[in-house]
C-alpha positions as a Markdown table, in Angstrom:
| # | Residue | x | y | z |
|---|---|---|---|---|
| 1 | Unk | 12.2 | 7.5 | 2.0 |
| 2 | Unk | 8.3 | 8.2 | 2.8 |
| 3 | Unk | 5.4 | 7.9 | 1.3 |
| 4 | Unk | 3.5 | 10.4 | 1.2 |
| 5 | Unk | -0.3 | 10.2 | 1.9 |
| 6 | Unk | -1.9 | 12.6 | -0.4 |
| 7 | Unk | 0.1 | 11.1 | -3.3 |
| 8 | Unk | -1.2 | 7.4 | -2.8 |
| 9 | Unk | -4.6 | 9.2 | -2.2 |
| 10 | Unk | -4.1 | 10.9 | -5.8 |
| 11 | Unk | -2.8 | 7.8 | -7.4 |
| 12 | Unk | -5.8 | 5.3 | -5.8 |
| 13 | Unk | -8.7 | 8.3 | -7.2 |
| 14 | Unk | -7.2 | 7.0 | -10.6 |
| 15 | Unk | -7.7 | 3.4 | -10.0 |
| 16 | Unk | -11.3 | 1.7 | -10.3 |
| 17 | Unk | -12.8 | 1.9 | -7.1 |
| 18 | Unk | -14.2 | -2.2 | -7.4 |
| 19 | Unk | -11.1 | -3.5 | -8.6 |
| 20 | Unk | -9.5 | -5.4 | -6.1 |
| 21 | Unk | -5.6 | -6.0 | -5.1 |
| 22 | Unk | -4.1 | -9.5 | -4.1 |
| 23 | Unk | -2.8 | -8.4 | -0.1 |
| 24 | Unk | -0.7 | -11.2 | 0.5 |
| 25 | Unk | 1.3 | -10.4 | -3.2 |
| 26 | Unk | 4.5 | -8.5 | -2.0 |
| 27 | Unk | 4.6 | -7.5 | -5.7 |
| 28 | Unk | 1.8 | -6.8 | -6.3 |
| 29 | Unk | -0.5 | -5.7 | -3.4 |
| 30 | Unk | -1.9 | -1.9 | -3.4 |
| 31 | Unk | 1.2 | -0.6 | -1.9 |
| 32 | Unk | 3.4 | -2.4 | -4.3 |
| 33 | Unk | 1.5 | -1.4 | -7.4 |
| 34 | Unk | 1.9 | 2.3 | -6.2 |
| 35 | Unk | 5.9 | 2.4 | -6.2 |
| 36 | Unk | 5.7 | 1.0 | -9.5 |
| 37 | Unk | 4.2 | 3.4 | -10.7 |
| 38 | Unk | 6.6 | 5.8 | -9.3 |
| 39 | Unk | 9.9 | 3.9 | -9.9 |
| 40 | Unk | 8.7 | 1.6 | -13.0 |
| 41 | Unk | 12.5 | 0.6 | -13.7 |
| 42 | Unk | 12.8 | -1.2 | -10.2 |
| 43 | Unk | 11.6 | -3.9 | -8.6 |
| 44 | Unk | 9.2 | -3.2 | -6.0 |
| 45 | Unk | 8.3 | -5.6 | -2.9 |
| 46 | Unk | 6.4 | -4.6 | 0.2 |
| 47 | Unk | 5.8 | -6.5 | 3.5 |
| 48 | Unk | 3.7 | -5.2 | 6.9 |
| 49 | Unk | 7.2 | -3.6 | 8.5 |
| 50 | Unk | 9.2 | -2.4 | 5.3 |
| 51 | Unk | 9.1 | -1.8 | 1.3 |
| 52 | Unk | 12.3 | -2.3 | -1.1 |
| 53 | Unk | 13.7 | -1.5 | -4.3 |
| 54 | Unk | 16.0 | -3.7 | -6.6 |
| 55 | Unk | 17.5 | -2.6 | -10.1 |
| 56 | Unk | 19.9 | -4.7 | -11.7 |
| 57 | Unk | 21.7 | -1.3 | -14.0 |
| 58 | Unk | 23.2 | -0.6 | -11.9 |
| 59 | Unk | 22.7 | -3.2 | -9.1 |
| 60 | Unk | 21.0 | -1.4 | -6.3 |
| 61 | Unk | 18.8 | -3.0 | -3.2 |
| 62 | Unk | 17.5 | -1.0 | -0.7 |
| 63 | Unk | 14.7 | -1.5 | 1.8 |
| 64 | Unk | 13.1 | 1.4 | 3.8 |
| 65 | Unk | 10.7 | 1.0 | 7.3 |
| 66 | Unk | 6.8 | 1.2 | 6.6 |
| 67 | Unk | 4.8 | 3.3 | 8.8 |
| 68 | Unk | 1.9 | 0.8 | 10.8 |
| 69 | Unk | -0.6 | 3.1 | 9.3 |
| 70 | Unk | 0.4 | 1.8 | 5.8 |
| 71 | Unk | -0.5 | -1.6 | 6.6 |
| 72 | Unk | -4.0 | -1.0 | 8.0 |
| 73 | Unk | -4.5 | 1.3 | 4.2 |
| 74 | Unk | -3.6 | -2.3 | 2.9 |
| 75 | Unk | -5.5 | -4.7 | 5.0 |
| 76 | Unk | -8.2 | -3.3 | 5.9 |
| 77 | Unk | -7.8 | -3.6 | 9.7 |
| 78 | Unk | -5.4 | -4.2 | 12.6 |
| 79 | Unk | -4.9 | -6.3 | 14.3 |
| 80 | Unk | -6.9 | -9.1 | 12.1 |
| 81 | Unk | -8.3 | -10.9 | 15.0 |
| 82 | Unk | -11.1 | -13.7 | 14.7 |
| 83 | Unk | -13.1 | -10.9 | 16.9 |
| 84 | Unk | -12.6 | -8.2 | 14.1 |
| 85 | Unk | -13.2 | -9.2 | 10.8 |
| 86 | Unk | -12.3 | -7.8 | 7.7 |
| 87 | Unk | -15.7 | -5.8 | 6.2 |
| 88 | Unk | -16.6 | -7.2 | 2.7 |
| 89 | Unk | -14.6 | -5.6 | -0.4 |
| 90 | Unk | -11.9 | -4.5 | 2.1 |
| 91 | Unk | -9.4 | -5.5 | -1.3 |
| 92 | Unk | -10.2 | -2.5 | -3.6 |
| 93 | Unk | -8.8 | 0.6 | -4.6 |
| 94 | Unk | -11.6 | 2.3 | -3.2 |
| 95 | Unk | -11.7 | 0.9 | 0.3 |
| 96 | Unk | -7.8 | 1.6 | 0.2 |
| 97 | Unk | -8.3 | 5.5 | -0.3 |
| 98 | Unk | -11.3 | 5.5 | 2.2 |
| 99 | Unk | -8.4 | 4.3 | 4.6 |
| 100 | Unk | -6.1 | 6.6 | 3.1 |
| 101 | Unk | -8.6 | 9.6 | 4.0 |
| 102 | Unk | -9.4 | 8.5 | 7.4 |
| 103 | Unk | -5.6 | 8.4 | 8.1 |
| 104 | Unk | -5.3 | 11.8 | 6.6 |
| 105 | Unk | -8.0 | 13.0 | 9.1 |
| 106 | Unk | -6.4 | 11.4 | 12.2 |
| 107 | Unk | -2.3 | 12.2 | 11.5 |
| 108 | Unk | -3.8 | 16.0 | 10.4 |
């Protein structure tokens, strides 16, 4: 399973561009409130590497590999380095979809 790009750019234009996201929140974090809104019936939890899915009718788990570009969208840099700091408000919907664009622009 992907996700695709111009759908998470879609979905973030709807959220508030200063409201922030909790990263470190596997359930919770920008990625993670996205597939929720896609699959609201499951469980959603994302890491760096991979995202997963758990329903308990009927008892499914899956986990699928996350592309490295979906974890800079979420953090806001890479690597995180004491060199490289994070720019302020890197945590809102807003700075999300800027990343989201920019990958657009570079995988295009």
């Amino acid at each position: 399973m992907n996700i695709d790009l111009k759908e998470l750019a879609a979905w973030l234009e709807t959220k508030p561009a200063g409201e922030k996201y909790d990263y470190t929140n596997p359930h919770s974090c920008v990625l993670a409130q996205f597939l929720k809104s896609k699959f609201p019936e499951a469980r959603v939890t994302v890491s760096p590497d991979d995202f997963g899915f758990k329903t308990l009718r009927p008892y499914r788990r899956e986990s699928f590999p996350l592309d490295p570009h979906f974890d800079y969208i979420a953090r806001g840099c890479l690597p995180i380095t004491p060199e490289r700091e994070r720019p302020p408000n890197w945590n809102t919907f807003g700075a999300a979809l800027a990343r989201v664009k920019e990958t657009l622009n570079v995988l295009v």
